[in-house]
MIVOVO-634125 format. One line per field, with one value per residue (C-alpha): x, y, z; residue in one letter. Coordinates in Angstrom, 2 decimals. Each point is the difference from the previous one (the first is absolute). Layout:
<pts>
X = [X;...]
Y = [Y;...]
Z = [Z;...]
residuo = [a;...]
</pts>
This chain:
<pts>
X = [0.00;3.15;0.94;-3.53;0.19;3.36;-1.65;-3.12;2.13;2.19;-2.44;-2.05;3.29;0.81;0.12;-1.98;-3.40;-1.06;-1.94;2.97;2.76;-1.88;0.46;3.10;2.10;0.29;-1.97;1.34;-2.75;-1.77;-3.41;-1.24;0.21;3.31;-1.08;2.66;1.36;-0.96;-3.83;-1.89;-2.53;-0.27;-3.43;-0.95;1.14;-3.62;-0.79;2.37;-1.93;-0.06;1.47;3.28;-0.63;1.73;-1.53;0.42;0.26;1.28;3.32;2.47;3.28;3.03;1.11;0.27;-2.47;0.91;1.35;-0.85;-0.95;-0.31;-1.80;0.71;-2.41;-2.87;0.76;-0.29;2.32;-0.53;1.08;-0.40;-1.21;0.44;-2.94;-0.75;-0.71;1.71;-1.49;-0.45;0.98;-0.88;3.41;0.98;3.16;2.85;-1.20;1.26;4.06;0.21;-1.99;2.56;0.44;2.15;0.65;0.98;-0.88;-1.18;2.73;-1.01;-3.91;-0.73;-2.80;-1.19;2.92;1.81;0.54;2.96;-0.23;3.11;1.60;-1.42;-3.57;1.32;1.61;-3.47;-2.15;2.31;-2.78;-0.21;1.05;3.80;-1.15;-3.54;-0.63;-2.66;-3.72;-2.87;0.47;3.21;0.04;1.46;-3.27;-0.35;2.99;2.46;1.57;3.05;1.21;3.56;1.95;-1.71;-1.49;-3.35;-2.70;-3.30;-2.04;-2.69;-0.96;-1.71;-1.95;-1.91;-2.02;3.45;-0.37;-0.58;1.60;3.36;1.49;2.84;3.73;0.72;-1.45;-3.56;-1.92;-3.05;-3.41;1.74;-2.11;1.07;4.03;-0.47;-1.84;3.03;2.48;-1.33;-0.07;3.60;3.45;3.59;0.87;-3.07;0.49;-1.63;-0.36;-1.21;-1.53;-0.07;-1.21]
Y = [0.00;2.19;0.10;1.21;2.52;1.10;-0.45;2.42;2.61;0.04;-0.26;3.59;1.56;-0.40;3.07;-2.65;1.13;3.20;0.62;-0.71;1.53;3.29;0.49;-1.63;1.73;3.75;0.76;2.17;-0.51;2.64;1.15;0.96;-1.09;1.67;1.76;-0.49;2.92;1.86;-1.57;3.61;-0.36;3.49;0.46;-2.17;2.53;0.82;-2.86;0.98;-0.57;3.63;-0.41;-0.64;3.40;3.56;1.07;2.49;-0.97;0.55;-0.87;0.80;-0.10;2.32;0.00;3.27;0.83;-1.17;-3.95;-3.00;-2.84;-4.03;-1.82;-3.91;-1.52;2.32;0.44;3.64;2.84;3.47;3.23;2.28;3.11;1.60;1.07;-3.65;-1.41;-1.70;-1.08;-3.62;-2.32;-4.01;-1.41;-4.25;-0.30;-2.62;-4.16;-1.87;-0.09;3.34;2.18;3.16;2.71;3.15;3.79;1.32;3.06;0.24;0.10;-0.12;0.78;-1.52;1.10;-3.56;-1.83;-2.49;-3.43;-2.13;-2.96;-0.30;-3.12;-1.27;-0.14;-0.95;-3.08;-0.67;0.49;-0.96;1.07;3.68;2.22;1.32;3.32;1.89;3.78;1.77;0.15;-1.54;-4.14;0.47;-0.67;3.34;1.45;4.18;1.25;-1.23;1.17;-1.34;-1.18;0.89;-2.00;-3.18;-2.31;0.99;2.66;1.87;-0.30;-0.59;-3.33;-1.47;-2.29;1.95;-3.60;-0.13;3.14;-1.30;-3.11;-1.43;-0.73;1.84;-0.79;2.99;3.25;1.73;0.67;2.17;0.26;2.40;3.18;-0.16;-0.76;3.27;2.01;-1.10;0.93;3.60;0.37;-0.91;0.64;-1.60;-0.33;-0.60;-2.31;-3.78;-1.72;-3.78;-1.45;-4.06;-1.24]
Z = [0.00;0.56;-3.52;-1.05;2.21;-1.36;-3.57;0.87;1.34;-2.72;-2.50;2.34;-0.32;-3.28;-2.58;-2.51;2.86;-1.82;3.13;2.46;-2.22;0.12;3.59;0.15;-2.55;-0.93;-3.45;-2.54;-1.98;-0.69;1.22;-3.56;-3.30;-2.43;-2.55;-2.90;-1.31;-2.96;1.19;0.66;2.77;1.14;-1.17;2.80;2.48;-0.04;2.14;3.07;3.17;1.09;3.12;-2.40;-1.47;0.78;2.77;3.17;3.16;3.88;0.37;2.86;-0.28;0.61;-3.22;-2.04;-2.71;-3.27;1.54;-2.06;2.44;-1.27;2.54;-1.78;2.58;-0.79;-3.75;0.07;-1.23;1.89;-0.89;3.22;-0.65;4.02;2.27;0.75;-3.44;-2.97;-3.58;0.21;-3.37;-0.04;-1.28;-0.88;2.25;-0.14;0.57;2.67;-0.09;-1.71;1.98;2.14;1.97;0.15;-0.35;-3.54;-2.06;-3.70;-2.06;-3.19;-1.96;-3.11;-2.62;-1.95;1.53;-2.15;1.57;0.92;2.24;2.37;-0.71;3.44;-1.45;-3.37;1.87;1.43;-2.96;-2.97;-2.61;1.06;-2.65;0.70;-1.03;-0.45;-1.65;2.24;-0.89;0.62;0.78;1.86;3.71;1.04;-1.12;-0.54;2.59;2.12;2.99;0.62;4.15;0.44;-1.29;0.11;-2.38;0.84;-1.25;0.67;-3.11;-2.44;-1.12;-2.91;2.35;2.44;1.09;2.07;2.36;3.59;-0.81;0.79;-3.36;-0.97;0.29;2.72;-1.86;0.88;-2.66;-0.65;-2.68;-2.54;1.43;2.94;-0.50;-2.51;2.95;2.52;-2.56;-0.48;3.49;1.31;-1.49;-0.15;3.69;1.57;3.27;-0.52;3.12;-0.66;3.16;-0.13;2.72]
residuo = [x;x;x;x;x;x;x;x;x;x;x;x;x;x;x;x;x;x;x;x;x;x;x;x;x;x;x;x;x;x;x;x;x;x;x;x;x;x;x;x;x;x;x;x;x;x;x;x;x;x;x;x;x;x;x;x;x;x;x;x;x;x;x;x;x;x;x;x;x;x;x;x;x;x;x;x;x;x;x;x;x;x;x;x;x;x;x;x;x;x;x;x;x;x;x;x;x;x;x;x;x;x;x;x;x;x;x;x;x;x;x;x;x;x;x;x;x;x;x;x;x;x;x;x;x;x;x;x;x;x;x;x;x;x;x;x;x;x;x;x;x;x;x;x;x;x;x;x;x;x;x;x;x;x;x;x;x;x;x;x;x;x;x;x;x;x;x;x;x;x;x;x;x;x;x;x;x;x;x;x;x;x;x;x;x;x;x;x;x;x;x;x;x;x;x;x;x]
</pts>
């Protein structure tokens, strides 16, 4: 009876148990669907719940007016605006395994960003493109702001189904509208405090 004890619990704890392995093991899976690129989904942003939609609200903090702030657990982006309140965006924030926090400033803005996967997510995802010109279908979306000098980005995307979800490799992105109202509002320099809890 020992040995079919042995067998069971082997068996439970096996990554083979989707149920188990779940639990078990970290995912990186992500927690919507890719979108592959030059696909064009932003007509869909239409169907953003609107609690995922720019918004004002409350929000204390000592930060000066004019602070980005990424809170990964919430999926929101907020731009404080002083007196107690901040613009709220809904962004898609990094899976599990590639999710971070930090202090960094904007360090570069891009109009209709080209894209160029970092040979990390190339290594990943072997089919990506090397190389992408801007426009609409390409997964920086409208604008990018660039974080210091990482490998990650604020931006558009050309799959707004993704916003609230944790899908991306590291970056946040935003519906098009809304990364093109956040660029207009902050320049080069502007302080980006991601919050991962």
């Amino acid at each position: 009876m020992l040995w079919l004890r042995v067998f069971a619990l082997a068996f439970l704890l096996s990554p083979a148990t989707p149920v188990l392995a779940q639990f078990l093991m970290p995912s990186t899976q992500p927690t919507a669907q890719y979108v592959d690129p030059g696909i064009d989904h932003t007509a869909r942003d239409a169907d953003l719940p609107p609690e995922l939609r720019k918004t004002s609200v409350l929000y204390r903090t000592e930060q000066p007016p004019g602070t980005i702030i990424v809170n990964t657990a919430d999926r929101y982006l907020y731009l404080i605006q002083g007196n107690g309140t901040a613009l709220r965006y809904g962004v898609g924030v990094g899976r599990d395994g590639f999710q971070w926090g930090g202090v960094h400033n904007i360090s570069k803005k891009a109009e209709w960003p080209d894209w160029t996967p970092p040979p990390e997510m190339i290594s990943r995802q072997p089919y990506l493109p090397r190389w992408m010109a801007g426009g609409p279908g390409n997964p920086l979306g409208a604008r990018a702001l660039y974080i210091g000098s990482t490998v990650y980005r604020i931006h558009g995307t050309n799959a707004p189904e993704t916003i609230g979800q944790a899908v991306s490799s590291g970056c946040f992105r935003m519906v098009n509208d809304d990364v093109i109202d956040l660029y207009s509002r902050v320049p080069v320099g502007t302080k980006v405090m991601v919050q991962h809890h």
